[in-house]
MDTraj code that builds the backbone (N, CA, C; nanometers):
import mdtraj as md
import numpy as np

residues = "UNK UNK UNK UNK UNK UNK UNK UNK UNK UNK UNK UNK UNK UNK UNK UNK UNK UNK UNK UNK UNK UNK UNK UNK UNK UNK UNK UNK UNK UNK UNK UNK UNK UNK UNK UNK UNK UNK UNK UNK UNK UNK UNK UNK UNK UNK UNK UNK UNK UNK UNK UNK UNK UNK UNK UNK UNK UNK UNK UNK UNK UNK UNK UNK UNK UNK UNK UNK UNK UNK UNK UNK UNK UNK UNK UNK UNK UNK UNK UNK UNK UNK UNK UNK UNK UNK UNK UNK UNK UNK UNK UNK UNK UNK UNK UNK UNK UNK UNK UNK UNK UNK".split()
xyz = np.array([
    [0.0846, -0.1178, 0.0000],
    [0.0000, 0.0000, 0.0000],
    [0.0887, 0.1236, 0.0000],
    [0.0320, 0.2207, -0.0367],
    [0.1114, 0.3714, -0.1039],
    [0.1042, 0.4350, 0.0394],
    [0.1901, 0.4804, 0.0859],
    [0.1879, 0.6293, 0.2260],
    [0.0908, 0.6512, 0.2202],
    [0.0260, 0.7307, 0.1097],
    [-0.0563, 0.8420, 0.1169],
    [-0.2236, 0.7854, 0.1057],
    [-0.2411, 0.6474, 0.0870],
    [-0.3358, 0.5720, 0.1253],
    [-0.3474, 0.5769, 0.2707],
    [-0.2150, 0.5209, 0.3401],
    [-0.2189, 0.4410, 0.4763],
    [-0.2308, 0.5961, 0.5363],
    [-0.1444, 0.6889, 0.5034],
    [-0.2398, 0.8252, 0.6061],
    [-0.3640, 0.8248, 0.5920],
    [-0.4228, 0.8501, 0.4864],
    [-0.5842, 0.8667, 0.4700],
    [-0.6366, 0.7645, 0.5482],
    [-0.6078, 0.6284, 0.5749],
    [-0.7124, 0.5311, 0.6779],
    [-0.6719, 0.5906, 0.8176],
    [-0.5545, 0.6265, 0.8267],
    [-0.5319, 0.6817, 0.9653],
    [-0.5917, 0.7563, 0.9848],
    [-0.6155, 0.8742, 0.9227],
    [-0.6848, 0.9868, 0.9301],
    [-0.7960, 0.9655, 0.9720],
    [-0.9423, 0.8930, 0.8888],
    [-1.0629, 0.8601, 0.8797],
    [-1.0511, 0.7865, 1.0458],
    [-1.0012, 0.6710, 1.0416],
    [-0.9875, 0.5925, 1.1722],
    [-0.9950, 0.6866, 1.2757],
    [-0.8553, 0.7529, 1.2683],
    [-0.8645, 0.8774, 1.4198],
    [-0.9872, 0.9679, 1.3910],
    [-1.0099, 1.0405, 1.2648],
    [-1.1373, 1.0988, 1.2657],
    [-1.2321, 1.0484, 1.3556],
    [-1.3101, 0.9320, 1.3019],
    [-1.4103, 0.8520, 1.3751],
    [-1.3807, 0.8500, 1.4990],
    [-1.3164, 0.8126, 1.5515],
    [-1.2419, 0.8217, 1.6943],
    [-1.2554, 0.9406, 1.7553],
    [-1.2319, 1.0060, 1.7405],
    [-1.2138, 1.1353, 1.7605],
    [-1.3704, 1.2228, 1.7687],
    [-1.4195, 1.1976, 1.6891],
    [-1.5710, 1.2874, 1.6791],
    [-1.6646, 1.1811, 1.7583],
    [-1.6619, 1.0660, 1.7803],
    [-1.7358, 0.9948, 1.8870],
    [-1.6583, 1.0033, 2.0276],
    [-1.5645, 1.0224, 2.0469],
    [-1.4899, 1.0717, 2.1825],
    [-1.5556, 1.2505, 2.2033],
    [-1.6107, 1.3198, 2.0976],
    [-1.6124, 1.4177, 2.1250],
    [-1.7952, 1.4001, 2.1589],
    [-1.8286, 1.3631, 2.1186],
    [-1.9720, 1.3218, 2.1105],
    [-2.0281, 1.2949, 2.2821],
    [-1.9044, 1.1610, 2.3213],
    [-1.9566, 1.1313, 2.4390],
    [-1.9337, 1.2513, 2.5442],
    [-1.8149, 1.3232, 2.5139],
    [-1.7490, 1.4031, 2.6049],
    [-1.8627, 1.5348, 2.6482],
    [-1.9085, 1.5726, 2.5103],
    [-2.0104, 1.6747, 2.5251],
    [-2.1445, 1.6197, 2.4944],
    [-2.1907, 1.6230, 2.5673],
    [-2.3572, 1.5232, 2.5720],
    [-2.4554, 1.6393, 2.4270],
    [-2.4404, 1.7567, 2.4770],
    [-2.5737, 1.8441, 2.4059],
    [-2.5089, 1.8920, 2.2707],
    [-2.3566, 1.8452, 2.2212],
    [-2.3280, 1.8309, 2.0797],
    [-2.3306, 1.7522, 2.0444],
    [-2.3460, 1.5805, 2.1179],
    [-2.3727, 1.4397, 2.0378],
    [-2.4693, 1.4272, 1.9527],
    [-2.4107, 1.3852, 1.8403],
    [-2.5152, 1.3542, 1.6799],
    [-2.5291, 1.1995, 1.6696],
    [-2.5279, 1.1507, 1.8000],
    [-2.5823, 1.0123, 1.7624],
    [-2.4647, 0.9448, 1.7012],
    [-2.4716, 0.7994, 1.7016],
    [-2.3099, 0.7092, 1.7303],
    [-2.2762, 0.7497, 1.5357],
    [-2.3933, 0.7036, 1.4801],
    [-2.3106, 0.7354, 1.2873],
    [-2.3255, 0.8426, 1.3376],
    [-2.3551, 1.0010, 1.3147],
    [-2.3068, 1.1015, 1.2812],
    [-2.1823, 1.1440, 1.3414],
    [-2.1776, 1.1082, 1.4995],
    [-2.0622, 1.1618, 1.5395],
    [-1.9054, 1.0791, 1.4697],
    [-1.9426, 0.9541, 1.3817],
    [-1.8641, 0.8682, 1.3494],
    [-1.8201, 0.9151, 1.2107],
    [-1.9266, 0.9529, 1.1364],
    [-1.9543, 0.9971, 0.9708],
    [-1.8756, 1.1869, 0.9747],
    [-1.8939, 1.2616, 1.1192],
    [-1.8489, 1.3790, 1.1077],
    [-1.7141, 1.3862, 1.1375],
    [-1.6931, 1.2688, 1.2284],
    [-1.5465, 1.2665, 1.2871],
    [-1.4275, 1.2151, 1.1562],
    [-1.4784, 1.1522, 1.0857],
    [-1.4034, 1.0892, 1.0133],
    [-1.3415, 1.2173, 0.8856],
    [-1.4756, 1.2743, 0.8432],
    [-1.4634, 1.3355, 0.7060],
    [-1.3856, 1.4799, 0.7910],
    [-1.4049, 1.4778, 0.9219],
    [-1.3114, 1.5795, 1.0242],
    [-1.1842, 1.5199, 0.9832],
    [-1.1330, 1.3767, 1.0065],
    [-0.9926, 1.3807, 1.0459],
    [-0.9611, 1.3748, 0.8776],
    [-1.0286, 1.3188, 0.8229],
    [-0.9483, 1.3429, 0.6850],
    [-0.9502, 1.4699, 0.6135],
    [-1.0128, 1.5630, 0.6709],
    [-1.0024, 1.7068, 0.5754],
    [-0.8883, 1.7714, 0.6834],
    [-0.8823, 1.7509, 0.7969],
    [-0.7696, 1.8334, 0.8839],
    [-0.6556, 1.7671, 0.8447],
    [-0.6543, 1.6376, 0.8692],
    [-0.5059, 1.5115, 0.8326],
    [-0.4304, 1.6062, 0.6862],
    [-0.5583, 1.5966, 0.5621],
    [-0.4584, 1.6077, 0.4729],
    [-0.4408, 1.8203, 0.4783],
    [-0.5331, 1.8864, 0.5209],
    [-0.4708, 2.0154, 0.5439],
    [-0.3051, 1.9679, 0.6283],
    [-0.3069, 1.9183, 0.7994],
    [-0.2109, 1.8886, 0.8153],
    [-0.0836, 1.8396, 0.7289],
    [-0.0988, 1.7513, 0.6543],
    [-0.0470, 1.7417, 0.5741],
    [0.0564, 1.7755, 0.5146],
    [-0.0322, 1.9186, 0.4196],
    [0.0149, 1.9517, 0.3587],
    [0.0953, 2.0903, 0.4072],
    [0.0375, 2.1410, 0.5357],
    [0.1221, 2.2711, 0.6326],
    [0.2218, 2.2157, 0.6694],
    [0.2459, 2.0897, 0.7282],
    [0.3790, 2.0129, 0.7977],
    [0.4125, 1.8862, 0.6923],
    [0.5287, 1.8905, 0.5992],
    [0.5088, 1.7964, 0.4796],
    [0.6326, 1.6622, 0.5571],
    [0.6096, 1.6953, 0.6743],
    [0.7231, 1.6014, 0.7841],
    [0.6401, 1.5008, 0.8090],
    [0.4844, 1.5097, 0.7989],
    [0.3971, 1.4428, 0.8421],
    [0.3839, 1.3189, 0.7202],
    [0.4461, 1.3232, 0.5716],
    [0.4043, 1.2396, 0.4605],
    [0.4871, 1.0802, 0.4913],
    [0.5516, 1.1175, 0.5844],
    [0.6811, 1.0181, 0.5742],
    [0.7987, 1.0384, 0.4795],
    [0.8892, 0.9674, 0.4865],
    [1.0058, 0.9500, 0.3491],
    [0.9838, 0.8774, 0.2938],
    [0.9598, 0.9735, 0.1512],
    [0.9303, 0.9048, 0.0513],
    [0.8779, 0.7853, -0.0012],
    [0.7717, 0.7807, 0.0714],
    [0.6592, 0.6514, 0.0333],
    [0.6971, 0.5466, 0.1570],
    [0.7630, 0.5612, 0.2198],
    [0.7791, 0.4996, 0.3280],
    [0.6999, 0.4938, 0.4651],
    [0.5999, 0.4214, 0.5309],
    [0.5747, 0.4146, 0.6109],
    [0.6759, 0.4591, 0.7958],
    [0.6508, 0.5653, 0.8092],
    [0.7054, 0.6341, 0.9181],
    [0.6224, 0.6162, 1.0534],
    [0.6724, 0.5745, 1.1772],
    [0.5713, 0.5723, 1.2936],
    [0.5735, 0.6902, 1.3380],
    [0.6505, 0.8085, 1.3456],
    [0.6147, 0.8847, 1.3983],
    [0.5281, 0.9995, 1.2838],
    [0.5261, 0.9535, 1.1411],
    [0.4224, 1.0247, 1.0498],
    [0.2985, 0.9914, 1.1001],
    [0.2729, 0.8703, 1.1018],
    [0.1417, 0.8098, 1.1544],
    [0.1145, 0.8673, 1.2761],
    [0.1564, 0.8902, 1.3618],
    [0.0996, 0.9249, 1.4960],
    [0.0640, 1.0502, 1.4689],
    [0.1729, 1.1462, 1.4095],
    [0.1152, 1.2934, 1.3944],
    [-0.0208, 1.2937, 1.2774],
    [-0.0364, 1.1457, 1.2101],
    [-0.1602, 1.1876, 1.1579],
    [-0.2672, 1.1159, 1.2138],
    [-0.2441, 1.0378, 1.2927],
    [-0.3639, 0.9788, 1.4002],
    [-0.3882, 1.0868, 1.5018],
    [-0.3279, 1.1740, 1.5525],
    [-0.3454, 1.2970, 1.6436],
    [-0.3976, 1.4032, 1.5676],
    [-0.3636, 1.4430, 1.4142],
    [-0.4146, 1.5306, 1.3791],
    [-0.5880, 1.5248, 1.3488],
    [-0.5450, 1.3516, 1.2767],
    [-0.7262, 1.3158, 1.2518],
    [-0.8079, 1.3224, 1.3282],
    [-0.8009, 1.3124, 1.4915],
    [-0.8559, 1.2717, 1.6327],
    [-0.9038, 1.4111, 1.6228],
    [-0.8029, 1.4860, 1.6570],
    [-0.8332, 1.6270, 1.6688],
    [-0.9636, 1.7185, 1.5538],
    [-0.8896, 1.7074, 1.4558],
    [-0.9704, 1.7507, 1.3350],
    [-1.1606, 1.6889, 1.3425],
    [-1.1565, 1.5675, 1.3724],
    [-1.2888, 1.5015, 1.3499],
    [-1.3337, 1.5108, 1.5310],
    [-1.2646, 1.5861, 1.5930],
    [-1.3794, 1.6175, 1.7193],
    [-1.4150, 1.7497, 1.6978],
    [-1.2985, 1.8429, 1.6560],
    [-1.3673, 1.9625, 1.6104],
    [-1.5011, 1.9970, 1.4881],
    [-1.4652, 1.9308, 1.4175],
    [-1.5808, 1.9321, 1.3356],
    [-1.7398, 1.8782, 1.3876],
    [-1.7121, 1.7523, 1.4359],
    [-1.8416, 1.7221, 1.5175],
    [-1.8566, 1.7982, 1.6259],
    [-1.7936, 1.8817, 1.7071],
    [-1.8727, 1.9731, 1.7901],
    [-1.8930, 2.0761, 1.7129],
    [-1.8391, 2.1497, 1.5679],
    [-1.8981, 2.2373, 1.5606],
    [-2.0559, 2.1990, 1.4155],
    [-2.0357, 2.0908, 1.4112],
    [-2.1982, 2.0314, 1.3474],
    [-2.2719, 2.0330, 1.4949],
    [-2.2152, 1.9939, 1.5744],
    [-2.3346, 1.9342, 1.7012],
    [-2.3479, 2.1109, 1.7185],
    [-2.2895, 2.1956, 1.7152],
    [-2.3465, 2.3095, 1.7655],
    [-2.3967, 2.4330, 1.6557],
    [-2.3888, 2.3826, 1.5416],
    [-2.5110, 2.4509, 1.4267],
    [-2.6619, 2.3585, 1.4499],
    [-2.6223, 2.2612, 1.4731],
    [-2.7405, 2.1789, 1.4870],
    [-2.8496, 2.1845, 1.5969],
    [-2.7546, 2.2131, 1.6947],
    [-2.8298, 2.2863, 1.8459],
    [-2.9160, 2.4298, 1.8189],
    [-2.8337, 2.5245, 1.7597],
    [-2.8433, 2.6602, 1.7125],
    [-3.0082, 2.6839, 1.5489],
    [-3.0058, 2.5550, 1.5227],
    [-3.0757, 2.5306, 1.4271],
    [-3.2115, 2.4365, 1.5260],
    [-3.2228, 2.4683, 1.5937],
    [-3.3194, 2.3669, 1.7151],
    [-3.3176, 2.2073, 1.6890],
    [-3.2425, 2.1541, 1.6379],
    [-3.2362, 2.0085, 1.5990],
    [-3.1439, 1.9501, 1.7047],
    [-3.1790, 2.0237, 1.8259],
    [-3.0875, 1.9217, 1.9823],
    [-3.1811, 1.8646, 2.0370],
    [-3.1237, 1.7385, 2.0900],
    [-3.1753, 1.6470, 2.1775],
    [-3.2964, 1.6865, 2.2992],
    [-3.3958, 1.6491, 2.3114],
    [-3.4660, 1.6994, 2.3918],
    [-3.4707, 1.6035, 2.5498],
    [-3.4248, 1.6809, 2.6397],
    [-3.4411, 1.5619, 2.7607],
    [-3.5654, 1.4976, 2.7880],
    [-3.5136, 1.3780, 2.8125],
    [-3.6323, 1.2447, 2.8152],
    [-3.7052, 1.2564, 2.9814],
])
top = md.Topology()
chain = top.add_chain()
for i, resn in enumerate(residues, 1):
    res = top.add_residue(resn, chain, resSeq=i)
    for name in ("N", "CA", "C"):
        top.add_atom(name, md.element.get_by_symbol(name[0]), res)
traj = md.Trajectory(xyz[None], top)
């Protein structure tokens, strides 16, 4: 497999990760287990490859699988796909489409 594949699953992976960690963390921005999973992901892969491409330390050498590339793009994806799902969970709040207590 090509680097720039194996970042992109990292990415998506920590995404998902990341926007359902953010989900549970903040109760009244959770979009429910797929959205916070579906926002987190398309989070870590649009931040991963911005990251990316601002820090090009992050690609590895030259097609080479790097552990410490991977981590900075499993941290960037995590990050990226919780921010995005809290800021969907909070247009969505703002748009009255929040959770109503049971």
């Amino acid at each position: 497999m090509s680097a720039t594949l194996i970042n992109l699953i990292v990415q998506l992976v920590a995404g998902a990760l990341g926007g359902n960690a953010a989900g549970a963390t903040m109760k009244n921005f959770d979009l429910g287990t797929l959205g916070n999973t579906v926002a987190g992901a398309i989070g870590g892969a649009g931040g991963g490859t911005l990251l990316t491409t601002l820090l090009p330390l992050l690609q590895g050498a030259a097609g080479n699988v790097d552990v410490g590339a991977l981590v900075g793009q499993a941290v960037g994806g995590g990050v990226s796909g919780a921010v995005l799902t809290a800021i969907i969970g909070v247009i969505k709040n703002a748009m009255g489409g929040g959770r109503t207590a049971s």
